[in-house]
Phi, psi and omega in degrees: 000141164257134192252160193232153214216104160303116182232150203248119161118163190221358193255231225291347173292324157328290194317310185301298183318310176307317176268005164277320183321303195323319203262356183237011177128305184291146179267119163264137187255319186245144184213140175232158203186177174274161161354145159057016183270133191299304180330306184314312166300311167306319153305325183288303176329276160346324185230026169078025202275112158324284197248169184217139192208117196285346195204113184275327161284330163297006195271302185303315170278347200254312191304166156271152159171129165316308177242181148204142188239000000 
């Protein structure tokens, strides 16, 4: 099983978790970031992030998700 997991925020510290998450397993699914941020979008490319989400508490009330890191 796998857990699907959110994470708030893109940059470089984002980046490690995402790639510690990863490497143990966890589906990151979600990435919230500010309005527009490019980063966010660069990241979900890079590591396959399904959805980018401009207001990370509507990313918490609305998403599925197991964790949020």
């Amino acid at each position: 099983m796998s857990y699907s997991v959110c994470v708030v925020g893109a940059g470089p510290m984002a980046v490690n978790h995402i790639r510690a998450l990863k490497k143990v397993g966890f589906a990151i699914k979600h990435i919230a970031a500010s309005v527009n941020s490019r980063r966010a979008k660069e990241v979900a490319e890079k590591w396959d992030i399904e959805n980018v989400w401009s207001d990370s508490v509507e990313m918490i009330e609305q998403a599925e998700w197991d964790a949020i890191v």
